[in-house]
N, C-alpha and C positions, 0 to 999 in steps of 0.2 A: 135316449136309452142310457140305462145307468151304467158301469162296470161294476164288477160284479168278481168276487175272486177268482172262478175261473177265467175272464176273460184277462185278468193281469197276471195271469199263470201262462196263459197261453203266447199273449205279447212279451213275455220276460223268455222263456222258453226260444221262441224265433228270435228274436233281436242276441239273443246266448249264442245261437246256431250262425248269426248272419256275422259275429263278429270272429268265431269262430273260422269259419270259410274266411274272412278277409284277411286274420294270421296264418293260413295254412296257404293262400294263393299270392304267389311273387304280382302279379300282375291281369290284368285283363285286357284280352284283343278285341276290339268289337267287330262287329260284323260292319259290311258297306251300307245298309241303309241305319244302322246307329251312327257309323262316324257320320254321315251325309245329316243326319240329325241333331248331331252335337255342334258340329259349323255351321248351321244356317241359326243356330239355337245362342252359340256362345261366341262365334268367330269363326276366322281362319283359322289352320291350322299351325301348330307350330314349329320347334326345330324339329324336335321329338318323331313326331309325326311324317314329316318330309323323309327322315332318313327310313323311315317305318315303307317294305315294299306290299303289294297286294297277295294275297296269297291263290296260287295259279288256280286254287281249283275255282274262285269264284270267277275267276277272268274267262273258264268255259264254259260257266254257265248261261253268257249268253247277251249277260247285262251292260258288258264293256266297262263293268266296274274296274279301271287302272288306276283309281283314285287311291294314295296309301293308305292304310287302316290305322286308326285311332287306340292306342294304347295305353290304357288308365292304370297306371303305377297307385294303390292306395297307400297311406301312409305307414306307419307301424302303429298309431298312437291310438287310429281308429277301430283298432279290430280291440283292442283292450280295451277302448270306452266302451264299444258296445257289450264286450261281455261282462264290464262292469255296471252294465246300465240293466243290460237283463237278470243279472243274480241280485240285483235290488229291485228289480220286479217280481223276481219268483217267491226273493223273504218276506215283500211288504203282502202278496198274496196270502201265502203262508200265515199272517198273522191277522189277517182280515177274518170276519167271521164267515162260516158256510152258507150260503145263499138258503133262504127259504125258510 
């Protein structure tokens, strides 16, 4: 399949939005079956992590999740590459011709 303007309108547009959300968010907590997937994926866990406790409500759900939750701090650099990655997908659209 070829791309095609709209669809590097649309990938400039999301990847704008995703870097977007990544400068507006200090951090992400993951839920118990992400962190349980990022340690068997990437490792143990680390300091970060250890001192990170469970949060009570998933501990009555049932699961006996006490394990700490995993905390992804993204960088600062990344939410700016991506919004600069997507406003050079939106102009190179822009300048592409109209399909058809």
């Amino acid at each position: 399949m070829e791309l095609n303007r709209n669809h590097y309108f649309l990938i400039g547009i999301v990847v704008v939005l995703l870097g977007v959300q990544l400068r507006m968010v200090d951090s992400y907590v993951l839920n118990a079956p992400a962190t349980k997937f990022v340690v068997e994926k990437f490792g143990s866990a680390d300091k970060q992590t250890a001192a990170n406790t469970a949060i009570p409500s998933l501990e009555a759900m049932g699961d006996g999740a006490s394990a700490p939750l995993r905390t992804v701090k993204p960088p600062i650099w990344a939410g700016w590459a991506a919004i600069s990655i997507g406003a050079v997908l939106i102009l190179h659209s822009l300048a592409m011709p109209r399909p058809g």
